[in-house]
N, C-alpha and C positions, 0 to 999 in steps of 0.2 A: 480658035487658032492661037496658039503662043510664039510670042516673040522671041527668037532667035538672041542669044548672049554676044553682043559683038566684041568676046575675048579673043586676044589673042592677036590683035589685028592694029591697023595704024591708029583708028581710033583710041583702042584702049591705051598705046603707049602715050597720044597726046592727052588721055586724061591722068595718066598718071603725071604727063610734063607739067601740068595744071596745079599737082599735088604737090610739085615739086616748089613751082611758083608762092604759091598757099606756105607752103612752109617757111620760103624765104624771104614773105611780108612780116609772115610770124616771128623771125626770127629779128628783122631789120626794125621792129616795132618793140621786141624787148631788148635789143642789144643797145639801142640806142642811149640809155642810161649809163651803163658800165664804161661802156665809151668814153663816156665824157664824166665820168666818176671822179674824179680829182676837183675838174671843176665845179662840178655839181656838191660835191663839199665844201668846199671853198664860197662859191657865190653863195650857198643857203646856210655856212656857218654852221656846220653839223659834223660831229666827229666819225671817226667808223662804227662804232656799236649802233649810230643811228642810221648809216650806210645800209648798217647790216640789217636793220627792222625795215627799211625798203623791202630789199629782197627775202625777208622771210614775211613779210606783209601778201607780195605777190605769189610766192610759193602754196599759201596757205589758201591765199583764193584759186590758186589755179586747183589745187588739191578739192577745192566744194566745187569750181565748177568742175573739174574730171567727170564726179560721179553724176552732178546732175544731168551735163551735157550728154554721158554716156548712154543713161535714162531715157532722156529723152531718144536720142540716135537708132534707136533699138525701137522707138516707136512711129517716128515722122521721117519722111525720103528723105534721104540726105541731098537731096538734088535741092532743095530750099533750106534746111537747117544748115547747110555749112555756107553759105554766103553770107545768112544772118550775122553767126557768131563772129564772120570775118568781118563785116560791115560795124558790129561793134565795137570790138577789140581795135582796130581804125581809127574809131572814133576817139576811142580812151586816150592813145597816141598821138592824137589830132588837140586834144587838148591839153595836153601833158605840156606842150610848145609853151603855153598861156600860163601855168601854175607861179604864182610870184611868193605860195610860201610853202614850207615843208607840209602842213597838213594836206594843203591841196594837193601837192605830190605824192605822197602817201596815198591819198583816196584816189587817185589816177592809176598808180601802179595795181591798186588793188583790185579796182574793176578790169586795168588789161590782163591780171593773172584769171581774174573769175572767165572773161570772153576768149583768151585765147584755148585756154583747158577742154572748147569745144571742136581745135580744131583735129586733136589727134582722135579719137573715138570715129569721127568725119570721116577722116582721111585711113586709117586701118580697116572700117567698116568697107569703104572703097574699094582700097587694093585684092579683101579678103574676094570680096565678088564678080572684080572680075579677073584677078588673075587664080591659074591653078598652083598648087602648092608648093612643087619645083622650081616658080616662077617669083611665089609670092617675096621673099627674101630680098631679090634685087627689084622689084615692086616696092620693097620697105625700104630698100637703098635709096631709092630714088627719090621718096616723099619723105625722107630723115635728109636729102644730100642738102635740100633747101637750105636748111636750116644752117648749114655751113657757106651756101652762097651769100644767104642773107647777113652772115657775119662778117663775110669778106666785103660784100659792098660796103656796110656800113662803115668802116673807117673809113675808108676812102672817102663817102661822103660828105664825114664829119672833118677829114682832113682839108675839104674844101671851103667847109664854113669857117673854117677853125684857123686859117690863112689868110692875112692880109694879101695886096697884091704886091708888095716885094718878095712874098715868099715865106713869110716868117712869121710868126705865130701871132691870132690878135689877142688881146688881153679884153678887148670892150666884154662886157656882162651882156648878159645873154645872146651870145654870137650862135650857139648850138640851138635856139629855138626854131630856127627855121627848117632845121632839118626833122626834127619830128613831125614837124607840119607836113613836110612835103611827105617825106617816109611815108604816113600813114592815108594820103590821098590815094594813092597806089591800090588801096584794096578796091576803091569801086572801079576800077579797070579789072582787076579779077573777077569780081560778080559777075559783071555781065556777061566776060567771055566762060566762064564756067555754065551759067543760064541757058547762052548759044550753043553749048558743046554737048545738055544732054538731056535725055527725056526723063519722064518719073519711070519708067520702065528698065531704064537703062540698070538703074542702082538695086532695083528689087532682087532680095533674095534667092540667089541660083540654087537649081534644082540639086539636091545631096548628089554625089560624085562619088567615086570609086576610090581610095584613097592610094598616094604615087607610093612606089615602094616604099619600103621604110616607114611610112606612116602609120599613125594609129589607125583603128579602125573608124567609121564619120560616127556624132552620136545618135544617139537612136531620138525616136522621135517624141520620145517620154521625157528626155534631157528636161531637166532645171533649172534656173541659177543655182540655186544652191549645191545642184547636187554638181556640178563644174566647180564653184571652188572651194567646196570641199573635198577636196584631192591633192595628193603631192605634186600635181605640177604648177597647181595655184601655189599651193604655200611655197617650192622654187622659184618660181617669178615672184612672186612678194622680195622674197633675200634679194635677187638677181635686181629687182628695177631698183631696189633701197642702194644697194650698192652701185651700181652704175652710175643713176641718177644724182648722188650724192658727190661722185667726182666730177663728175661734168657739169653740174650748177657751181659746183665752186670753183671751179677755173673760170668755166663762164665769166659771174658774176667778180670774182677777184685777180685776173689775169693783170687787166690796164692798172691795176695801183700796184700789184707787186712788181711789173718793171718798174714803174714810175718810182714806189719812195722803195720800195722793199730791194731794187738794183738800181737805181738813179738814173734811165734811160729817161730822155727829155720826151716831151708829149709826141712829135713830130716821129720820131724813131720807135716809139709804143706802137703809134698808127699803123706806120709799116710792118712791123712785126704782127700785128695783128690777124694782117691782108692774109700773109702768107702762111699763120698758124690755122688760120678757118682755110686756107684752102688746103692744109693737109688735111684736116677733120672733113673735107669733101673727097679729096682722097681718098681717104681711110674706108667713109662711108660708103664709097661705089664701089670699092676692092672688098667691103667682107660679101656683097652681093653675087659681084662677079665669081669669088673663088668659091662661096656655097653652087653656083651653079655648075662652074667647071668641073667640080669633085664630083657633085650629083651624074653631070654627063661622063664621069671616066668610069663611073659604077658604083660611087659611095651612095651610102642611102641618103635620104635629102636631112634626116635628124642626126648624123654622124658630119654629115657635110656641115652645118650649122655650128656644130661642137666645136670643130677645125678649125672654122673660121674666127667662131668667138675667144677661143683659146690665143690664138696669134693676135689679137685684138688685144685681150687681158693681159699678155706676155710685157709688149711693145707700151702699155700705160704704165705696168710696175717699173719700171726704168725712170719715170720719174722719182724715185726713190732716193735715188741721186740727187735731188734739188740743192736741200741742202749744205751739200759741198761744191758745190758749183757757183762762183762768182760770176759777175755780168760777162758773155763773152759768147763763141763760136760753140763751145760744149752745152753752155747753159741750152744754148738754141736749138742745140743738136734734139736734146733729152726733151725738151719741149715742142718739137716736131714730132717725135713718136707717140709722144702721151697724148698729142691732136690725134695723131694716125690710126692710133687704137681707140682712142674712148669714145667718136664716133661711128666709130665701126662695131661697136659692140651692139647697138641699138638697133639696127635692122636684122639683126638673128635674135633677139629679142621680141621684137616685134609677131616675128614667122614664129615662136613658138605660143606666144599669149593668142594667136589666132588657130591655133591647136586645140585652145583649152575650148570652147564652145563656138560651136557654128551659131548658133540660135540667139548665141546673149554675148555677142562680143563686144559691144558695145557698155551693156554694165561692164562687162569682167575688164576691158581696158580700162575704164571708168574706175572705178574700186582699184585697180595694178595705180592707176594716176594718182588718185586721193593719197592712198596706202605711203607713196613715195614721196609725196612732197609734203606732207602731214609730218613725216618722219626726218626728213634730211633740209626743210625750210629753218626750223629752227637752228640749224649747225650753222646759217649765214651770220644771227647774229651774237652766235657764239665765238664762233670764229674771228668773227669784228669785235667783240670786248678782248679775246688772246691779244690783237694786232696791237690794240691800247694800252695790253698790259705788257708786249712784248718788245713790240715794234719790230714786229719777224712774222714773213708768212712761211715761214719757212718746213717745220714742223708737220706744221697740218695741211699742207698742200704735199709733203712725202708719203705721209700716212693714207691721205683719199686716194692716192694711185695702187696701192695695195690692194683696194676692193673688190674693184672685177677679178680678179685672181680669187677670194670668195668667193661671187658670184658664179663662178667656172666650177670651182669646186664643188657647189652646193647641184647646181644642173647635173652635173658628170654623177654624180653618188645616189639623186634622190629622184631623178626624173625616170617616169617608167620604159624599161625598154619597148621599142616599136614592136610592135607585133607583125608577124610576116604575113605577107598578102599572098591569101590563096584563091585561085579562079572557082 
């Protein structure tokens, strides 16, 4: 007797709400640095080049664990490997609170890039099983939107530690410790309810499917690794995640100091702006979901639907191009809400197309898509930070990152194979 796939169903949306959670510990456990980036310069007496070797410290681990986690994910249920990675990654965050000197910090940062790198392989492995293709898209929306809630909490957080009770900003050294502590407790309340919500059955590999219109044909049962990415749609998503990945960690990681010294907004009014930039990137991130499905249901195929969506994604980030010319104000904020609005939006049709590339081995091939990008675009963090040293302008190379999903669009649109038509 076989177990019945309970897709499609209220269950599967509350595992995916689960995903979404998952991602927004993830996210509230890496933001929490950049957040408080000024001070965290300042109390450890570290200039930006060594800012920058944080974050290209953690990018690099996140990039080794990508592949290993991937590896792994492909071989053990994910019904027990993804609470581990998250109960680690936790812990990294949980001690991060305690670190009184740069090395220690650094060795912190680097193990939470190695444990959190397990959670996307987790979580895409996930969505690929149980949702179906026309589905999966806003399934990617949902478990990328975390990562934008997790951002919006976290000022808010920090603005409350980071607050005397008049109101007004405290100065005492180490006032932001508390929040990483508590941030990171958070995950064993995910454990458990993830443990409660699902069987080792639940996650196992669905039986090959018919593919929805527009799709490729499924692969055959001979499929490889290798022989998945060696293909044009691997070497497109290789361009595609280097590009995307690489504007979005850098605003990530450099947003709170470019208001702060790069436009002279005070910590208090960064925070705020903050809230409101990660909630258009949540925006952003449920809208390319939503309108991949709307198009799909008016009749577009679900791989031209995706195109549509990522294209108005890429459009809406080159406007940060604009930066530059834009002093602190209403315009600044304008340009800086759409570059949210797109560049997390670009990632869940992203997402739907790397789970195209193999049914059998999504797990490496996201794994290696991981590595490949943050291998590649970790080291621009502390590049970026010696420019800031030698410039004192972020100006430049935060116009130029918004140009790349525009690449990314390009390279998809010219080099991915057209879908093959579905015949009964």
């Amino acid at each position: 007797m076989t177990t019945e796939p309970r897709s499609q169903s209220f269950w599967t949306w509350w595992i995916c709400g689960l995903l979404l959670c998952a991602s927004t510990i993830n996210y509230m456990d890496r933001q929490t640095l950049s957040t408080v980036s000024v001070r965290i310069t300042d109390e450890f007496k570290i200039n930006d080049s060594q800012y920058g070797a944080l974050e290209m410290v953690f990018g690099l681990a996140f990039a080794s664990g990508a592949m290993v986690f991937g590896t792994i994910a492909d071989r053990i249920n994910i019904r027990w490997l993804y609470p581990i990675v998250l109960l680690l990654w936790s812990l990294m965050g949980f001690l991060t609170g305690f670190v009184e000197t740069y090395f220690a910090l650094l060795m912190c940062r680097m193990f939470l890039g190695l444990f959190e790198a397990g959670h996307w392989p987790c979580g895409l492995i996930t969505t690929q099983r149980l949702l179906s293709p026309e589905n999966r898209t806003l399934g990617n929306s949902v478990l990328q939107g975390g990562t934008a809630i997790g951002a919006c909490i976290t000022p808010l957080i920090m603005m409350y530690f980071l607050t005397n009770e008049d109101g007004n900003p405290t100065n005492v050294p180490g006032s932001w410790r508390p929040a990483f502590q508590i941030i990171a407790a958070v995950g064993s309340i995910w454990a458990v309810l993830w443990i409660c919500s699902t069987r080792s059955e639940d996650l196992a590999p669905r039986p090959r499917e018919k593919s929805a219109p527009g799709e490729p044909d499924p692969q055959q049962q001979s499929e490889t690794f290798f022989s998945a990415i060696f293909t044009w749609k691997f070497l497109a998503l290789v361009v595609t995640v280097i590009c995307i990945n690489a504007c979005w960690q850098l605003f990530r990681a450099w947003m709170p100091k470019f208001l702060q010294t790069g436009r002279g907004y005070p910590e208090q009014s960064m925070l705020g702006f903050m809230f409101f930039y990660h909630l258009a990137t949540e925006a952003g991130c449920l809208s390319a979901g939503l309108i991949t499905r709307l198009l799909f249901q008016s009749g577009i195929s679900v791989h031209r639907s995706r195109m549509i969506a990522f294209g108005i994604c890429a459009a809406l980030v080159a406007t940060g191009g604009l930066i530059p010319w834009l002093p602190a104000g209403d315009r600044l904020f304008a340009v800086l809400m759409m570059v949210a609005f797109g560049s997390l939006g670009l990632f869940p049709c992203y997402y739907s197309f790397a789970q195209e590339v193999s049914s059998q081995h999504l797990g490496k091939v996201s794994g290696l898509l991981g590595t490949i990008a943050w291998v590649t675009t970790s080291p621009l963090q502390m590049v970026f930070g010696r420019y800031i040293d030698q410039t004192k302008s972020f100006d430049l190379g935060m116009a130029l990152c918004c140009g790349l999903p525009l690449v990314a669009w390009l390279v998809l649109f010219t080099i991915w194979p057209a879908p093959r038509p579905v015949t009964e």
